[in-house]
VOBAGU-794840 format. One record per residue: x, y, z of N, C-alpha, C, O in turn. Coordinates in steps of 0.001 Angstrom, whole numbers, padded with zeros to 6 digits, always signed. Atoms other than C-alpha are relative to their C-alpha. Example, Ala and Ser with C-alpha at 12.3 -4.5 7.8 and 13.67 -1.06 7.14 Angstrom:
% residues 2
+000890-001190+000000+012300-004500+007800+000900+001200+000000+001936+001181+000665-000820-001190-000060+013670-001060+007140-000770+001090+000730-000261+002198+000899
% end
This chain:
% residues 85
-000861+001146-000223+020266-053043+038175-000677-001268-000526-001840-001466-000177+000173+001726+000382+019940-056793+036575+000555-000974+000764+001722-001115+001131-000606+001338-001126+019839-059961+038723-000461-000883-000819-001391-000798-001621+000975+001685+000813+019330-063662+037412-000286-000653+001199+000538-001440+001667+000552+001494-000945+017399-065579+040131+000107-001365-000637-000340-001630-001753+000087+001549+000820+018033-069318+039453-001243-000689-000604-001431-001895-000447+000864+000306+001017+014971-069418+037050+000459-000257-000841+001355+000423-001341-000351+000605+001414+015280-071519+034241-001425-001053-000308-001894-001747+000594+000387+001291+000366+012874-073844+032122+000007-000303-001489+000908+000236-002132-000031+000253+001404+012194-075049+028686-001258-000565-000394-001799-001560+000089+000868-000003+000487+009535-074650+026596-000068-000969-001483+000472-000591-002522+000154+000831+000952+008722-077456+024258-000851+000301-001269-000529-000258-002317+000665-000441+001126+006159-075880+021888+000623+000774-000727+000555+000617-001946-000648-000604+000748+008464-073113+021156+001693-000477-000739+002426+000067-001564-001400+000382+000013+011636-075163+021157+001008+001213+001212+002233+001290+001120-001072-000963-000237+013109-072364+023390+000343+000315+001360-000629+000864+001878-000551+000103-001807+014864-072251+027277-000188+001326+000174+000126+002177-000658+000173-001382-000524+013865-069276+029309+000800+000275+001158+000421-000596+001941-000267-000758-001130+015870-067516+032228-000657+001227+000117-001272+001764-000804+001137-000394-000736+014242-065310+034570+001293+001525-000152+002415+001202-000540-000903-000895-000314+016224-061571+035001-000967+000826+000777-002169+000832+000513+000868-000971-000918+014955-059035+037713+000730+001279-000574+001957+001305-000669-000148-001417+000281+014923-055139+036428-001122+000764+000750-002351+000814+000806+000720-001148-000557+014324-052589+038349-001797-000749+001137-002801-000150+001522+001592+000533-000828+011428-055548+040466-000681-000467-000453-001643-000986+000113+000649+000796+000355+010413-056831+037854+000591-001369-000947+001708-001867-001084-000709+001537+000668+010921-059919+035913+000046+000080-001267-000954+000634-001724-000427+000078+001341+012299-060309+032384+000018-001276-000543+000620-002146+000086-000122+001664-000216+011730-063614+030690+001221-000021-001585+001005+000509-002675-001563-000158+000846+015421-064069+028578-000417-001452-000833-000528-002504-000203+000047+001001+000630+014764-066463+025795+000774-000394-001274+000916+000333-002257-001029+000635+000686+016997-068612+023971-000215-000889-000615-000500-001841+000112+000445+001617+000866+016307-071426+021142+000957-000838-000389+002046-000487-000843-000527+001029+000340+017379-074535+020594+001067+000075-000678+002175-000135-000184-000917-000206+000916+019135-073898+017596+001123+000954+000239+002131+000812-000453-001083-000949-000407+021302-071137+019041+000803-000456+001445+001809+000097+001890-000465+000870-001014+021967-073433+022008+000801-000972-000642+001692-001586-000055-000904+001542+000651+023326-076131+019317+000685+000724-000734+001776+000155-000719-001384-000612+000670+025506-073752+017158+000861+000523+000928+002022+000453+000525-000846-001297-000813+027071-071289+020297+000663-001378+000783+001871-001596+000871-000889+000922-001059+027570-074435+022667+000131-001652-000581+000997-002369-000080-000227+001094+000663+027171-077632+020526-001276-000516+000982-000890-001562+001504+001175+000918-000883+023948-078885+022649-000328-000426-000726-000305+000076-001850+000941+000977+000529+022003-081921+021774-001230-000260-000097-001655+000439+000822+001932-000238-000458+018420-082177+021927-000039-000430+001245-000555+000361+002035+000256-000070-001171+018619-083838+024901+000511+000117+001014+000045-000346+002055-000423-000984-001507+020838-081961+027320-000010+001624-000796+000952+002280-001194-000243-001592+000521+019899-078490+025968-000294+000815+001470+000285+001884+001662-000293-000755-001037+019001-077456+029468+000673-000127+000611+000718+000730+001493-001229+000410-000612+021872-079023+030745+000872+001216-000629+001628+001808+000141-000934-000438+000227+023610-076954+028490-000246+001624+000094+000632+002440-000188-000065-001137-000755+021695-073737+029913+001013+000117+001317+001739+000960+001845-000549-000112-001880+022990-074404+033234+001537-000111-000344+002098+000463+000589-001057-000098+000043+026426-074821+032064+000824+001204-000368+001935+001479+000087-000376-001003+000525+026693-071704+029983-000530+001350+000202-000517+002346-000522+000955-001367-000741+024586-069279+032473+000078+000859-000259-000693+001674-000766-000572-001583+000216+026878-066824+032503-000059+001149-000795-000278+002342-000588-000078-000792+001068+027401-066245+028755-001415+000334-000323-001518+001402-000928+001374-000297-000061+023750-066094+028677-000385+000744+000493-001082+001477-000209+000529-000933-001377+022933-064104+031718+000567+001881-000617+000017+002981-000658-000583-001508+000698+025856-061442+029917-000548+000375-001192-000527+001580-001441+000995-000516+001147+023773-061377+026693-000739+000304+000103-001033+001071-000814+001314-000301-000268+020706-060924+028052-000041+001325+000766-000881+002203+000565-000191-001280-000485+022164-058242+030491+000092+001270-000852-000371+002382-000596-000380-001586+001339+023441-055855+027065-000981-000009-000741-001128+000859-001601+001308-000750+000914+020150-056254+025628-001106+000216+000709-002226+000447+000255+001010-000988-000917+018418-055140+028588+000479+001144+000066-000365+002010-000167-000834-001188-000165+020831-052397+029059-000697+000738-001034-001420+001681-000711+000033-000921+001047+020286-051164+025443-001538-000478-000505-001706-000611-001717+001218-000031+000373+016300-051896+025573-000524-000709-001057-001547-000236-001553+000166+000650+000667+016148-054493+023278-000833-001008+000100-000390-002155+000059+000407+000977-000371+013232-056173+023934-001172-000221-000979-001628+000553-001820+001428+000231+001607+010237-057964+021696-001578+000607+000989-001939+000887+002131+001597-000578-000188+006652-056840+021708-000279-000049+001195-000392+000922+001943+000120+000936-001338+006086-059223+024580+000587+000574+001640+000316+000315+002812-000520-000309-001930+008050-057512+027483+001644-000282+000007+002585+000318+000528-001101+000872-000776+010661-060262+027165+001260+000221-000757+001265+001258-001421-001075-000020+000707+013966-060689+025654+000408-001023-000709+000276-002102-000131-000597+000903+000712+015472-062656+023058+001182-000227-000676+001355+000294-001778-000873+000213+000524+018826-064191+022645+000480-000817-001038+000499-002031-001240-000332+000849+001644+020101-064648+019235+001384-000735-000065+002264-000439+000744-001491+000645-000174+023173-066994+018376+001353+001474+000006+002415+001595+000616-001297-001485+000078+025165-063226+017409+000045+001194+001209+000563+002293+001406-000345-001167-001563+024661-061833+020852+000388-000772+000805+000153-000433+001965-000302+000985-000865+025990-064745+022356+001851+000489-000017+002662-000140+000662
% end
């Protein structure tokens, strides 16, 4: 099963907002960049985590089908591209 605890932050070195997903107990870190935040939802530089929190959902459901289907980087974590949005 996949949960999103209300984890969220944003990482400035990478440019890229993270949510948190729980599998199976552990934690998944769901990451999303800038640039796929400003083509999918039109964000600005400076409400891009504003415009996590607005668009959770569609986020939370992308991140869910590429946990489902094991899609994850080297790292552990996951990464959402603008075409899984």
């Amino acid at each position: 099963m996949v949960s999103f605890p209300r984890l969220e932050c944003w990482n400035d070195m990478t440019k890229m907002a993270t949510v948190v997903a729980e599998v199976d107990k552990k934690r998944v870190l769901c990451r999303i960049s800038s640039e796929s935040l400003k083509l999918k939802f039109g964000a600005s530089d400076d409400k891009l985590m504003q415009s996590v929190v607005q668009h959770r959902v569609v986020i939370e459901a992308a991140a869910k089908r590429l946990i489902e289907r094991d899609v994850y980087e080297e790292d552990g974590s996951v990464l959402i591209k603008t075409s899984d949005l």
